[in-house]
KEKE-3310 file (N, C-alpha, C; in steps of 0.2 Angstrom, whole numbers, plus 5000, padded with zeros to 4 digits):
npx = (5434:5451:5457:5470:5479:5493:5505:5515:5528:5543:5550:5554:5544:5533:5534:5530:5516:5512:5510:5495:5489:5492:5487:5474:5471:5473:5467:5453:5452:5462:5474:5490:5502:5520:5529:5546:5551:5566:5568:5571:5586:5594:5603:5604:5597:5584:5583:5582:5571:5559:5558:5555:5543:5537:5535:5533:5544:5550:5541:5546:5561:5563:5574:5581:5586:5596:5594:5590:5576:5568:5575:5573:5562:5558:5566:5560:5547:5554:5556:5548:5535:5538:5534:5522:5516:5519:5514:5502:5490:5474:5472:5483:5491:5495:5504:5504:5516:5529:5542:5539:5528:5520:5526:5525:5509:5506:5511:5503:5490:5490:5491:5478:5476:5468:5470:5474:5474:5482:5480:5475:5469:5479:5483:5496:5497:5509:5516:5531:5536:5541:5534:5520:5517:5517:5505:5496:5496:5494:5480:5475:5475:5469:5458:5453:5451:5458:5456:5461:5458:5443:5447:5453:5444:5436:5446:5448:5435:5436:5446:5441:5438:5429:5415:5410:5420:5428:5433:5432:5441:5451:5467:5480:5492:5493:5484:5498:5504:5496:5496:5509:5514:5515:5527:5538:5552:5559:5563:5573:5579:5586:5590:5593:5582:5565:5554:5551:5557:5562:5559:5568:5565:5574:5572:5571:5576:5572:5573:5585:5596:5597:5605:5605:5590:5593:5603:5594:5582:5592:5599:5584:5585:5596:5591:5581:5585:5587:5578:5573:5581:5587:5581:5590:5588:5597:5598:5611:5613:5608:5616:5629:5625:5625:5637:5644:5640:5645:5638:5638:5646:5643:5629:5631:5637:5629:5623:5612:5608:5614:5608:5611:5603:5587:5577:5561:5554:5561:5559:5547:5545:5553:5544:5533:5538:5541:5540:5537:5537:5549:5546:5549:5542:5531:5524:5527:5519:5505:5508:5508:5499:5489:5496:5491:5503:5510:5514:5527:5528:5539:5537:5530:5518:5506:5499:5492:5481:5469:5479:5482:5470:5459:5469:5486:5495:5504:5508:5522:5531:5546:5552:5559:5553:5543:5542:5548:5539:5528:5534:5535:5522:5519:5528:5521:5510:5503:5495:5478:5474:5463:5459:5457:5441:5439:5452:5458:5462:5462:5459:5466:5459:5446:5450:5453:5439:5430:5437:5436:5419:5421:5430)
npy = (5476:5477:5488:5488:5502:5504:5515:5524:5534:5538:5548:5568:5576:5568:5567:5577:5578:5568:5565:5575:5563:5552:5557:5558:5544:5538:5545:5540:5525:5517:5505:5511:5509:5515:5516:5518:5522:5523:5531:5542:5547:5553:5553:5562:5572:5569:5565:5578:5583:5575:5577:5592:5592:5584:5571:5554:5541:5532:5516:5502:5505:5503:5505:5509:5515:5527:5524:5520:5524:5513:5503:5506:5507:5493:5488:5493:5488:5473:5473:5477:5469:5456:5462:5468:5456:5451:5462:5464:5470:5480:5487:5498:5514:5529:5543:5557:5554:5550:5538:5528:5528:5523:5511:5502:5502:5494:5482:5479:5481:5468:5459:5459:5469:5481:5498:5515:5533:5546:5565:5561:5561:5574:5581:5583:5584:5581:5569:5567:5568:5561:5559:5560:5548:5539:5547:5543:5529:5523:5529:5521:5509:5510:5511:5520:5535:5552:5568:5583:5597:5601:5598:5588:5576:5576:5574:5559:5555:5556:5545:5534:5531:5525:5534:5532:5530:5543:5553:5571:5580:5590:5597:5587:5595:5607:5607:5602:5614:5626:5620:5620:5634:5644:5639:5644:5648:5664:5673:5683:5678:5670:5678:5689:5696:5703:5703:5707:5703:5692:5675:5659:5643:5631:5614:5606:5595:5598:5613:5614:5607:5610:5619:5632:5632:5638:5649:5657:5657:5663:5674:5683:5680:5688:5700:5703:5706:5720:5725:5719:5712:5692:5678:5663:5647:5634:5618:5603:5597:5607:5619:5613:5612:5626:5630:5620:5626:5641:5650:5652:5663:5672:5674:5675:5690:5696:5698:5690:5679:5666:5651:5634:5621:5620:5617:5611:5619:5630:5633:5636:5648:5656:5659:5663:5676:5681:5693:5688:5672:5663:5647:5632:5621:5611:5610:5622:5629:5626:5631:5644:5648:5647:5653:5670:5673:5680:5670:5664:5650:5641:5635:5626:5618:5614:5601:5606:5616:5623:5633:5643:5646:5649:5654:5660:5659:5660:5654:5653:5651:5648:5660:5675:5687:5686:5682:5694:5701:5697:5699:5713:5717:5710:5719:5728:5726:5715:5698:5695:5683:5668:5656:5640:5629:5619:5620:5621:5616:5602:5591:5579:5575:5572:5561:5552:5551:5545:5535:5524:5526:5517:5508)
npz = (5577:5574:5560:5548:5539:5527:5528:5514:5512:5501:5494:5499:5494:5499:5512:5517:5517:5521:5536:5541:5536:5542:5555:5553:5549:5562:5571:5570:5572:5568:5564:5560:5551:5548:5533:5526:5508:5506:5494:5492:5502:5509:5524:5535:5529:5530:5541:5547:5540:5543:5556:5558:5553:5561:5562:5566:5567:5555:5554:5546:5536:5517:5512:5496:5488:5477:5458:5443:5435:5431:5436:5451:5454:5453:5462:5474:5474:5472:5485:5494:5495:5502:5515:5513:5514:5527:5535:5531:5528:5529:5518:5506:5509:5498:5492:5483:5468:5466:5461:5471:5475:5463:5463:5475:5476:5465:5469:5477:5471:5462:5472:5478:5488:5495:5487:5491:5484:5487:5482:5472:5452:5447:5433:5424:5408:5400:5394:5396:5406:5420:5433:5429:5422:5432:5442:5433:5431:5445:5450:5439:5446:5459:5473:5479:5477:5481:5480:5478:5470:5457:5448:5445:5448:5434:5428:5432:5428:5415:5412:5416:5429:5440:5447:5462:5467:5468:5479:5485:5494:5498:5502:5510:5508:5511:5525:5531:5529:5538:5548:5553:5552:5563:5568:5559:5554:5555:5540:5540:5551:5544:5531:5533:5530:5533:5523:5508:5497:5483:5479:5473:5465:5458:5449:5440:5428:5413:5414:5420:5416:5405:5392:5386:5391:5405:5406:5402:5412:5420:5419:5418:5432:5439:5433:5439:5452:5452:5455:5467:5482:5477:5481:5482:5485:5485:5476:5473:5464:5455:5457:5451:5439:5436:5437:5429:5416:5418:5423:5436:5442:5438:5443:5456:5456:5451:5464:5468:5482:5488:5496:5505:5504:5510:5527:5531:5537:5538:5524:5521:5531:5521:5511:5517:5521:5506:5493:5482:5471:5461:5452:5447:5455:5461:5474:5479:5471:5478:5490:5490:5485:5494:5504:5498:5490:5475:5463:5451:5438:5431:5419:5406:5408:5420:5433:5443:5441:5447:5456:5447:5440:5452:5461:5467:5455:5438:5424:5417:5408:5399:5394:5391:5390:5393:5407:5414:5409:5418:5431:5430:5432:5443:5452:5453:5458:5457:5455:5461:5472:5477:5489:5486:5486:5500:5506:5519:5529:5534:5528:5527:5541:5534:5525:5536:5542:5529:5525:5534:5536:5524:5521)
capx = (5440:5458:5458:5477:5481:5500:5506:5521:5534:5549:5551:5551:5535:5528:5535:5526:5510:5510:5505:5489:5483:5492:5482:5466:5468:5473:5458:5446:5453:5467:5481:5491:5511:5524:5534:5550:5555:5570:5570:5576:5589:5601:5599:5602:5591:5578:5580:5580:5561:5555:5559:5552:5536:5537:5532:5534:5550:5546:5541:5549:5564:5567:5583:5584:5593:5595:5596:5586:5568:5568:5579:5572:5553:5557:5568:5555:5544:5555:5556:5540:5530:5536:5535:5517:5514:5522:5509:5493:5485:5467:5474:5489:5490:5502:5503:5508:5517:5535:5541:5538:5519:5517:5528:5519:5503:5506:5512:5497:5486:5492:5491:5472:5474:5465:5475:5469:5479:5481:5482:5475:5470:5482:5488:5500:5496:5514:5519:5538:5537:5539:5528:5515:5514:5519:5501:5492:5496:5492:5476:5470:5474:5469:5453:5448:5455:5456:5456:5463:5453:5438:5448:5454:5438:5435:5451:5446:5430:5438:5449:5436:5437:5421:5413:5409:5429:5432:5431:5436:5445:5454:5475:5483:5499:5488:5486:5501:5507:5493:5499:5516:5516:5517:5532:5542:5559:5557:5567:5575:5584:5591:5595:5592:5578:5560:5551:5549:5562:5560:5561:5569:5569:5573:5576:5568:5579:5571:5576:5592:5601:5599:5612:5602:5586:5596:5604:5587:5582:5597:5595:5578:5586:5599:5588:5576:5590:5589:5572:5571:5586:5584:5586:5590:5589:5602:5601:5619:5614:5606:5622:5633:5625:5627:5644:5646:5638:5649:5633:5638:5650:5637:5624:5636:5641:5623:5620:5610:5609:5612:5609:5612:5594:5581:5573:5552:5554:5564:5557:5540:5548:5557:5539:5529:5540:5541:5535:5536:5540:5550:5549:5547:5541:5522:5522:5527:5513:5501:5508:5508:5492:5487:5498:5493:5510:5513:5520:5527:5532:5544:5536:5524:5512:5506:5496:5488:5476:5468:5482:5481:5462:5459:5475:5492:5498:5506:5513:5528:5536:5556:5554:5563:5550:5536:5543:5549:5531:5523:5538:5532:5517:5518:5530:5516:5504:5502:5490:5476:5470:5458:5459:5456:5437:5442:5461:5454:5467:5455:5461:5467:5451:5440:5451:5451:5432:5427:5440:5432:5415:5421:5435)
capy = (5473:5482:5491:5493:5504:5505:5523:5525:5538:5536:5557:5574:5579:5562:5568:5584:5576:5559:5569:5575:5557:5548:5558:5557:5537:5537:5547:5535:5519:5515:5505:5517:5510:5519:5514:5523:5516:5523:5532:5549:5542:5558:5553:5569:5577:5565:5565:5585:5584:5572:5582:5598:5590:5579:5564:5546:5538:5525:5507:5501:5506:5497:5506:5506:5521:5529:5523:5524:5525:5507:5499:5510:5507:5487:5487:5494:5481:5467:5471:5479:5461:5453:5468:5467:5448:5450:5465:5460:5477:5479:5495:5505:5524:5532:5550:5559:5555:5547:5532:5523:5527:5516:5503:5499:5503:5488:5478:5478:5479:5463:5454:5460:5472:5491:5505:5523:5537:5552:5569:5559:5563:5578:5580:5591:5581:5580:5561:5565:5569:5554:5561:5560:5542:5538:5546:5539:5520:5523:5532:5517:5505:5514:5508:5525:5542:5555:5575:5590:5600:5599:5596:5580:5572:5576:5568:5553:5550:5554:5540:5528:5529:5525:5540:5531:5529:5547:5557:5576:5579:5595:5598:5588:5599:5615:5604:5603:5619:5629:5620:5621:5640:5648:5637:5643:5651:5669:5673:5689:5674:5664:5679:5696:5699:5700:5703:5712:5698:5685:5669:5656:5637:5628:5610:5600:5595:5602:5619:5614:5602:5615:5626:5638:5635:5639:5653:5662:5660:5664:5682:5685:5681:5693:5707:5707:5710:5727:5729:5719:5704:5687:5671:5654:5638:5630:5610:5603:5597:5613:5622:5608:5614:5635:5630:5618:5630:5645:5654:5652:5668:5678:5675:5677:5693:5699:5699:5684:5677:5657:5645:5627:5617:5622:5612:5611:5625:5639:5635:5641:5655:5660:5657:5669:5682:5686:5695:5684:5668:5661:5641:5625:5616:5611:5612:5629:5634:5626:5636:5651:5651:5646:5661:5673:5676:5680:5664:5664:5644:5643:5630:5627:5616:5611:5597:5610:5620:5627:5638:5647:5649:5653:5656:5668:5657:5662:5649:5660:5646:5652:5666:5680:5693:5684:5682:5700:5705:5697:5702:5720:5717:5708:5725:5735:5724:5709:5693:5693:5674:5666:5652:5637:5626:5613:5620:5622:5611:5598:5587:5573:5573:5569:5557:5547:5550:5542:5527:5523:5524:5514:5504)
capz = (5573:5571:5553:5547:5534:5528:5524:5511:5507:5497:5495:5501:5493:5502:5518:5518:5516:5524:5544:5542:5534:5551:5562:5551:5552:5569:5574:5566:5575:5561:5562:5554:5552:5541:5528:5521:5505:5506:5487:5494:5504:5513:5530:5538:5528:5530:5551:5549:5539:5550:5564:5557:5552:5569:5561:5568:5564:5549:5558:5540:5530:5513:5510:5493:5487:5468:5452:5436:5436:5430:5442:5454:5453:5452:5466:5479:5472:5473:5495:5497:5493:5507:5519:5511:5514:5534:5539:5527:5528:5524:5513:5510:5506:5493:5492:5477:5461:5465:5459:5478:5472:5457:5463:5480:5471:5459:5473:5481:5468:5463:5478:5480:5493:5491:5487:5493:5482:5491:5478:5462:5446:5445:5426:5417:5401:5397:5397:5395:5414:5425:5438:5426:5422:5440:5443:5429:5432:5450:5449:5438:5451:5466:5472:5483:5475:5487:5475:5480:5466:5455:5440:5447:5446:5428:5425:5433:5426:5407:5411:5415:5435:5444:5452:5469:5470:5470:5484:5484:5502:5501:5501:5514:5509:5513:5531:5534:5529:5540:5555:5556:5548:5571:5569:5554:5553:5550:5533:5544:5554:5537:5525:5534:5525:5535:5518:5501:5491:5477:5480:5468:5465:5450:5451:5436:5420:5407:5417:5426:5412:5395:5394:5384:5394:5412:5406:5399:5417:5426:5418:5422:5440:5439:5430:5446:5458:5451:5459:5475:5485:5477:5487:5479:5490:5478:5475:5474:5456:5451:5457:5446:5430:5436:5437:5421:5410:5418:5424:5447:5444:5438:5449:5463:5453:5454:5470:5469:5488:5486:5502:5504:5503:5517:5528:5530:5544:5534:5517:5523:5531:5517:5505:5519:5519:5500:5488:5476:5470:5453:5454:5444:5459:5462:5480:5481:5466:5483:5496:5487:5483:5501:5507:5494:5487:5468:5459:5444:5438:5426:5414:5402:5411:5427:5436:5450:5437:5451:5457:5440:5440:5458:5466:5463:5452:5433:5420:5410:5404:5400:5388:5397:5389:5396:5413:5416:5409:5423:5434:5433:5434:5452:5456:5451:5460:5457:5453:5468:5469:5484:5493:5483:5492:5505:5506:5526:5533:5538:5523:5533:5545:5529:5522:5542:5539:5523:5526:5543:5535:5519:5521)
cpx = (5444:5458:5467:5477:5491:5502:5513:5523:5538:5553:5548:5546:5531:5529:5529:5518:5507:5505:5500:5483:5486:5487:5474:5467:5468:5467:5454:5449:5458:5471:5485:5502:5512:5529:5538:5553:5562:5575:5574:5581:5594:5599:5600:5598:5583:5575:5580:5572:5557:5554:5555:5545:5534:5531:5535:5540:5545:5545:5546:5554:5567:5574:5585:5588:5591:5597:5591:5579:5565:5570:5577:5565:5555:5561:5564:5551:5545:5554:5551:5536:5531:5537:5525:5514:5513:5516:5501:5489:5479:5467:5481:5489:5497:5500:5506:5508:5524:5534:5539:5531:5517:5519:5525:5512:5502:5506:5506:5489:5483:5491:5482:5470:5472:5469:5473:5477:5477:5484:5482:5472:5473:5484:5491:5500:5503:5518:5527:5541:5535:5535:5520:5513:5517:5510:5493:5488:5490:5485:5471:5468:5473:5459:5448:5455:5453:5461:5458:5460:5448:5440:5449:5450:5435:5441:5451:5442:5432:5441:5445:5436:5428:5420:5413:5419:5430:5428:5436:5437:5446:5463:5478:5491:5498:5488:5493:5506:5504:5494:5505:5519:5517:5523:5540:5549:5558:5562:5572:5582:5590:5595:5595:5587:5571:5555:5553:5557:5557:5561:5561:5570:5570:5576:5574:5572:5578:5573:5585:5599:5604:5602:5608:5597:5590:5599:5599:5585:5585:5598:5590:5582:5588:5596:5583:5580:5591:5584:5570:5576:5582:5585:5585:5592:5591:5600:5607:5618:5612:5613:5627:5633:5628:5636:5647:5647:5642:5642:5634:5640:5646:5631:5626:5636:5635:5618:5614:5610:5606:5614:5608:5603:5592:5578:5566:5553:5555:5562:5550:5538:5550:5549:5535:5532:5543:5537:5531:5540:5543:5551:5548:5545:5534:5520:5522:5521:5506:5503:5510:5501:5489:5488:5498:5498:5511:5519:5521:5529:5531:5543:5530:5519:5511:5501:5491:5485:5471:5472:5482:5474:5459:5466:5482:5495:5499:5510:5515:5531:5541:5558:5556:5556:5545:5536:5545:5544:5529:5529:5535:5526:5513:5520:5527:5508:5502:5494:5486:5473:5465:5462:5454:5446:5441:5450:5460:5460:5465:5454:5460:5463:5446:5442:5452:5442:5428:5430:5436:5423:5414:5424:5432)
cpy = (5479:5483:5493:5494:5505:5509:5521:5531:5537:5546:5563:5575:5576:5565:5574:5585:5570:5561:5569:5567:5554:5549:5558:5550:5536:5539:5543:5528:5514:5512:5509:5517:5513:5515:5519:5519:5518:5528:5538:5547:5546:5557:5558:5573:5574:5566:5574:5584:5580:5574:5588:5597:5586:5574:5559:5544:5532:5518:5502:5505:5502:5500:5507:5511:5523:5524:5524:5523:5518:5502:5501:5507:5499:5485:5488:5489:5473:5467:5475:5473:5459:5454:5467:5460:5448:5454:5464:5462:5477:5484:5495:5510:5523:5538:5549:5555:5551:5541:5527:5523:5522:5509:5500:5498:5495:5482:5474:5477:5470:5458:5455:5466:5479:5493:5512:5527:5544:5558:5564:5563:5571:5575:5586:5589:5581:5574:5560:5567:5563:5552:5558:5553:5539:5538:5544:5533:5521:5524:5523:5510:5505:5512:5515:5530:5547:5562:5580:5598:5598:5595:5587:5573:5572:5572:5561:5552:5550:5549:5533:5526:5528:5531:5540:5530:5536:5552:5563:5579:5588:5592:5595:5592:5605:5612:5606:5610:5625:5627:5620:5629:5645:5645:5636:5648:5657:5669:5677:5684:5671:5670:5688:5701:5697:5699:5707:5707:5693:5680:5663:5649:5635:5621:5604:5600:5598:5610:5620:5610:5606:5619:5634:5643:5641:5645:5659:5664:5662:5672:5685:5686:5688:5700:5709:5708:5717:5731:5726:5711:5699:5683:5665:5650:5635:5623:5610:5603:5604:5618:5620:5611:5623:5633:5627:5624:5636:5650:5657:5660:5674:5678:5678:5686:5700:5700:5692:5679:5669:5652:5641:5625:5619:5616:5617:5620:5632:5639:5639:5649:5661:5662:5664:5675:5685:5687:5692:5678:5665:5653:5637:5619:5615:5611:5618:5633:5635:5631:5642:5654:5650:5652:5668:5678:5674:5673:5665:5656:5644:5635:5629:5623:5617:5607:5601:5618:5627:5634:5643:5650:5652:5657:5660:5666:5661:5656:5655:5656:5650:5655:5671:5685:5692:5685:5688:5703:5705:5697:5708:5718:5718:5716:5729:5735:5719:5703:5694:5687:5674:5660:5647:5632:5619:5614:5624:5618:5606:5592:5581:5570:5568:5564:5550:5544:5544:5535:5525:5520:5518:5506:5497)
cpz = (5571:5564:5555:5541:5533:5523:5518:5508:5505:5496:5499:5499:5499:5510:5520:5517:5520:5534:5544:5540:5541:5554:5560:5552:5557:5572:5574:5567:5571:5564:5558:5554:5547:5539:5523:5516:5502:5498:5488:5501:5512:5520:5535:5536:5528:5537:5552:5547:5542:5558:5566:5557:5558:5568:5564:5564:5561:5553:5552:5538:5524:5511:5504:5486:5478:5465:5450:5438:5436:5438:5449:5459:5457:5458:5474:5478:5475:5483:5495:5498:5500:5513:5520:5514:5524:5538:5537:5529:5526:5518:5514:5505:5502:5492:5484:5469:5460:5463:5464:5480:5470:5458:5467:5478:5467:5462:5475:5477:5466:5467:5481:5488:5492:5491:5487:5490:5484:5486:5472:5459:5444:5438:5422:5409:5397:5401:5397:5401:5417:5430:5435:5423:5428:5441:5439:5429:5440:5451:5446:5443:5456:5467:5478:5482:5479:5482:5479:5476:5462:5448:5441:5444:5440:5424:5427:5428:5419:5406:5412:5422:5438:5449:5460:5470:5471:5475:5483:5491:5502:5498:5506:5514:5513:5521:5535:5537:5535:5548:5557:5554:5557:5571:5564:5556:5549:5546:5536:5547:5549:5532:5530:5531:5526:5529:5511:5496:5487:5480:5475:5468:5459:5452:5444:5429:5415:5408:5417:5420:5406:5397:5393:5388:5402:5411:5404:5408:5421:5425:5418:5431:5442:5435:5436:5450:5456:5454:5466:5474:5481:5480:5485:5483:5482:5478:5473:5464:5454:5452:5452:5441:5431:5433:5430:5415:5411:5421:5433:5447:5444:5441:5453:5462:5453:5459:5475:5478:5487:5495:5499:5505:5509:5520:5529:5534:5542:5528:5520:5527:5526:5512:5510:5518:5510:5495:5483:5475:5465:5455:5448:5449:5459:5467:5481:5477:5474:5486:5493:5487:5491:5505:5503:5491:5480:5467:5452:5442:5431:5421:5410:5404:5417:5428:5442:5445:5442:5456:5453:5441:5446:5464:5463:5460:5446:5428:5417:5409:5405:5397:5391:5397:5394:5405:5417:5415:5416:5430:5437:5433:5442:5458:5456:5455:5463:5457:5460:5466:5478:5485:5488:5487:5494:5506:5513:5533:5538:5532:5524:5537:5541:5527:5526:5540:5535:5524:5529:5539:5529:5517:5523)
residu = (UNK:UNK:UNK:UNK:UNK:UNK:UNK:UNK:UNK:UNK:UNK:UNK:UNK:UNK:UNK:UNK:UNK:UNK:UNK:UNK:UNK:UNK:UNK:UNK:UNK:UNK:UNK:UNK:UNK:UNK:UNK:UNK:UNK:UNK:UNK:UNK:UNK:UNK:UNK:UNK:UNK:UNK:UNK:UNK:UNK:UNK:UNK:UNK:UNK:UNK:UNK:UNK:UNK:UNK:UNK:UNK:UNK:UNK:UNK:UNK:UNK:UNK:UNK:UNK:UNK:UNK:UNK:UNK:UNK:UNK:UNK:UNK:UNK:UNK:UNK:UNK:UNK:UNK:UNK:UNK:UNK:UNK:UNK:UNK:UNK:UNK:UNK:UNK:UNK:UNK:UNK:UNK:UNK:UNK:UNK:UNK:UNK:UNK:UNK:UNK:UNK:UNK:UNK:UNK:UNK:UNK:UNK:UNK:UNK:UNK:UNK:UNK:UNK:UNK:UNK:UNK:UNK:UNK:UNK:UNK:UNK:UNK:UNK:UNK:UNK:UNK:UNK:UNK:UNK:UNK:UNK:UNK:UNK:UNK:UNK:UNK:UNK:UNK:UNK:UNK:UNK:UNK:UNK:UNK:UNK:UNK:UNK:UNK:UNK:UNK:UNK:UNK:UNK:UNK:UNK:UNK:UNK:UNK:UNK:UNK:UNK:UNK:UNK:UNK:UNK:UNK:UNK:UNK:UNK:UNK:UNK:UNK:UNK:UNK:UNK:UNK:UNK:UNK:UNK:UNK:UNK:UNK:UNK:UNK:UNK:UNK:UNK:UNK:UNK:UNK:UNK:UNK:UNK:UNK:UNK:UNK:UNK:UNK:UNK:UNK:UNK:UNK:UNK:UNK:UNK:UNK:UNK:UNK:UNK:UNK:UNK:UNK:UNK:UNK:UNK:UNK:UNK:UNK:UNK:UNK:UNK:UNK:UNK:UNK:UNK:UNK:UNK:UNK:UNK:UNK:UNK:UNK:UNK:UNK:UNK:UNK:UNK:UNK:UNK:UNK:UNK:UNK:UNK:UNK:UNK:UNK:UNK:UNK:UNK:UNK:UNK:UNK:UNK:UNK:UNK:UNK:UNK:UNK:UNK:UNK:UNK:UNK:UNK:UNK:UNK:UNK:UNK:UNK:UNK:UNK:UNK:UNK:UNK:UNK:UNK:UNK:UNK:UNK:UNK:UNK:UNK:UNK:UNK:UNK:UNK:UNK:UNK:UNK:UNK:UNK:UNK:UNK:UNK:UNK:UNK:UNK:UNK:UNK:UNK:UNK:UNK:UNK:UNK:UNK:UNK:UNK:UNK:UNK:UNK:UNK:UNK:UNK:UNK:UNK:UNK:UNK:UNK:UNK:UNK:UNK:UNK:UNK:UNK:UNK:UNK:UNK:UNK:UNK:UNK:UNK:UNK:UNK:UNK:UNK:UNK:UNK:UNK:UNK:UNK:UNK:UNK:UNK:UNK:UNK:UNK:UNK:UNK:UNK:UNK:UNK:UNK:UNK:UNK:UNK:UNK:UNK:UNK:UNK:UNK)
# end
């Protein structure tokens, strides 16, 4: 008998993880269609990452574009159902943390069909992060958790999951990342610079929206161009705010090297070849620690605990002092971490596996 699972992404994160689970259902005898729900919407940057990543064009797209979290979530819902109704899966997968998680998630629950959450019980235990109750809700109504660290599993069972739900897989991001890394874009191509730079992103609000915060970090930036080229992959919004608050000129001003957004190809380029890394992102804290390169992330929590304890990770939160501490440090040295277990890129294998024997 035909098993069909029906995959969902809505974001970039989702992109960059959804592959390795394809080719793990497929392996194991899967129907295995895609569904885009459309939340991240740009579509040439959409058909650049899918190109990169050389994923399958979506069999679905619900289309359904920005607005607020609210409008947002309940909009995917209202056309997922009977999207839902029309192929009447024996499962569907949800990666992540976006809102095209929780919504599909709840669809399905509701309707009594499994739901397998790929990358759960991550927690940064700060609920005024929408990520964080994205993966909360999800996680409760997921009926096969599928971990990428140990901590994971601790936070499930605090919450009251059943131990036989959680399975500990591995990283399909780590997956992805170890097989497309023969096919990245050296940095030498994009900035002139095959090694020894910083590498910067900033894209999260509480960063990118404060005037005070954003200018704390933007001098930090501009204080390490005195010891090694930095290179900012700009967002358009994160640009906006440089510019509102008066800060672009001075970047610029400090030599600061700003490119327009990267695709999959040349981000992973630019992350091999540097020294080091300054983000607020989550995926990059992974693939840092994957490729042991110094991270610094530029907040006071994180949801991937394991980079910190085993890997080259660093919380500095925004205090300048703190962030130029472990600045020199890195120029001195820097953090050695390991290779977290199961971050083998064989993620996606296990997670074909266990369905197969379970679903």
């Amino acid at each position: 008998m035909t098993r069909t699972v029906l995959s969902i992404v809505g974001a970039r994160p989702n992109f960059m993880k959804i592959g390795p689970v394809l080719d793990g259902l497929r392996q194991h005898g899967f129907q295995a269609p895609l569904l885009h729900t459309g939340q991240h919407y740009d579509e040439a940057m959409n058909d650049r990452i899918f190109q990169d990543l050389r994923l399958p064009i979506p069999d679905i797209n619900l289309e359904v574009g920005s607005a607020s979290h609210a409008v947002q979530t309940a909009e995917i819902m209202r056309r997922f159902e009977p999207v839902l109704d029309q192929i009447n899966p024996n499962a569907i997968l949800v990666v992540g943390d976006v809102n095209s998680t929780v919504a599909c998630a709840l669809v399905a629950a509701k309707k009594g069909i499994a739901v397998i959450h790929v990358e759960a019980g991550l927690r940064s235990w700060d609920r005024s992060m929408p990520e964080e109750i994205n993966r909360v809700l999800t996680d409760q109504i997921s009926n096969f958790l599928f971990t990428t660290e140990a901590s994971g599993r601790d936070n499930l069972l605090r919450e009251g999951i059943a131990d036989d739900n959680i399975h500990f897989v591995g990283n399909v991001m780590i997956d992805t990342l170890l097989s497309n890394l023969d096919r990245a874009v050296s940095a030498s191509d994009l900035i002139g610079h095959a090694s020894g730079y910083a590498l910067t992103t900033l894209h999260r609000p509480s960063n990118v929206d404060e005037p005070a915060v954003l200018t704390r970090l933007t001098d930090c930036l501009c204080r390490m161009t005195e010891s090694l080229p930095v290179v900012f992959p700009i967002h358009p919004r994160s640009r906006a705010r440089l510019e509102a608050f008066g800060l672009l000129e001075r970047v610029e001003r400090a030599g600061i090297i700003l490119l327009p957004p990267q695709g999959y190809l040349q981000m992973i380029g630019l992350v091999k070849g540097a020294k080091l890394v300054v983000t607020d992102s989550g995926g990059l804290q992974e693939e840092t620690t994957a490729l042991g390169i110094p991270c610094l992330t530029v907040r006071c929590n994180t949801e991937r605990p394991i980079t910190i304890e085993q890997g080259t990770n660093t919380l500095v939160g925004t205090d300048p002092t703190t962030i130029m501490s472990h600045f020199s440090e890195i120029m001195r040295g820097g953090k050695v971490g390991r290779i977290p277990p199961l971050w083998d890129g064989k993620a996606g294998q296990r997670i074909g596996a266990i369905l197969a024997a379970r679903l």
